[in-house]
C-alpha positions in Angstrom: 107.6 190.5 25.9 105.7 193.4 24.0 103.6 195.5 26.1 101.5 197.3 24.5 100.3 201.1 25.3 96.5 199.8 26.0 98.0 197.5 29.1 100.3 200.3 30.4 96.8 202.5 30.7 94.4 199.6 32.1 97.1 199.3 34.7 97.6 203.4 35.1 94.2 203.9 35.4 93.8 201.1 38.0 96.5 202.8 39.7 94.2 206.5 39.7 97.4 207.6 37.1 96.7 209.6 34.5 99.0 209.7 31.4 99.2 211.4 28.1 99.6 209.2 25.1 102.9 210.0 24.7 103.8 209.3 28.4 101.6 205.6 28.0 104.0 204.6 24.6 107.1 206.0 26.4 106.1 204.0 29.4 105.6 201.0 27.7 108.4 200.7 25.2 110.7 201.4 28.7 108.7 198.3 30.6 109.3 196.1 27.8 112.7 196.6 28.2 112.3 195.9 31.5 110.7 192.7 31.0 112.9 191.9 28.3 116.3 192.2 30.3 114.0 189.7 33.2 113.7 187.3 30.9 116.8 187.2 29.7 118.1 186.8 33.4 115.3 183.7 33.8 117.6 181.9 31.1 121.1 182.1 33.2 121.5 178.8 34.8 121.5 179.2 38.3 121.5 175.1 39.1 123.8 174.7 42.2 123.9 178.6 42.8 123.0 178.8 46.9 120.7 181.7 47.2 122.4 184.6 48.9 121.4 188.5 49.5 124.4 190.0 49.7 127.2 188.6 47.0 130.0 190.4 48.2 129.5 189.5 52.2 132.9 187.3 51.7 134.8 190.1 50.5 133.2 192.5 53.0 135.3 193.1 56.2 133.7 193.2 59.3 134.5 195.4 62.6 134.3 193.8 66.1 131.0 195.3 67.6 132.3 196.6 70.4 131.5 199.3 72.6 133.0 202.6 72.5 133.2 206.0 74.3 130.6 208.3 72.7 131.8 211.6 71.7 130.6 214.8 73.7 127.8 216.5 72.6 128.2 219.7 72.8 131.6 219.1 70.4 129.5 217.3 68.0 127.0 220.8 67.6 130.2 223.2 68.1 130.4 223.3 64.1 127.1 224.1 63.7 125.4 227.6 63.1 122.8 227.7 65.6 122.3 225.3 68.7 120.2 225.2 71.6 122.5 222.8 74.6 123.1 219.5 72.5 120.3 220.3 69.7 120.9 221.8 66.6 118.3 224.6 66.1 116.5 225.0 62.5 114.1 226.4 60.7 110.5 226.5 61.4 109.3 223.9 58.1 105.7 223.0 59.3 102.9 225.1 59.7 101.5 224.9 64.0 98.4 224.1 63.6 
């Protein structure tokens, strides 16, 4: 399926995007790869197939979920740089407004 540049811009400037021309033929030649390739995987017979989300969940192993000791605190910081009890201390990133 050809998309053209017009139809990547209607749909970028629905979307408050604004592109250069270049960016608008680069994005399009990429979606109609995109599209392409989905087409392509709308032809693979799938009769039979059982839907499933994860393909590899036979191969997969799977721990008991059990309960175990959680490790102490203060030896889960000790590596760490600068701590405050169990908290690891950091950098003030956000303005306190």
């Amino acid at each position: 399926m050809k998309l053209s540049r017009e139809s990547v811009e209607q749909v970028a400037a629905l979307a408050g995007l604004e592109l250069t021309a270049e960016e608008s033929e680069d994005l399009a030649r990429v979606l109609t790869r995109i599209l392409d390739y989905a087409e392509r995987l709308a032809e693979v017979p799938v009769d039979g197939v059982e839907p499933r989300a994860n393909p590899w969940i036979d191969a997969a192993p799977f721990r008991d979920d059990e309960p175990r000791p959680w490790p102490d605190p203060a030896r889960l910081v000790s590596g760490a740089p600068d701590t405050d009890g169990p908290w690891f201390r950091v950098p003030l990133v956000v303005d306190k407004r």
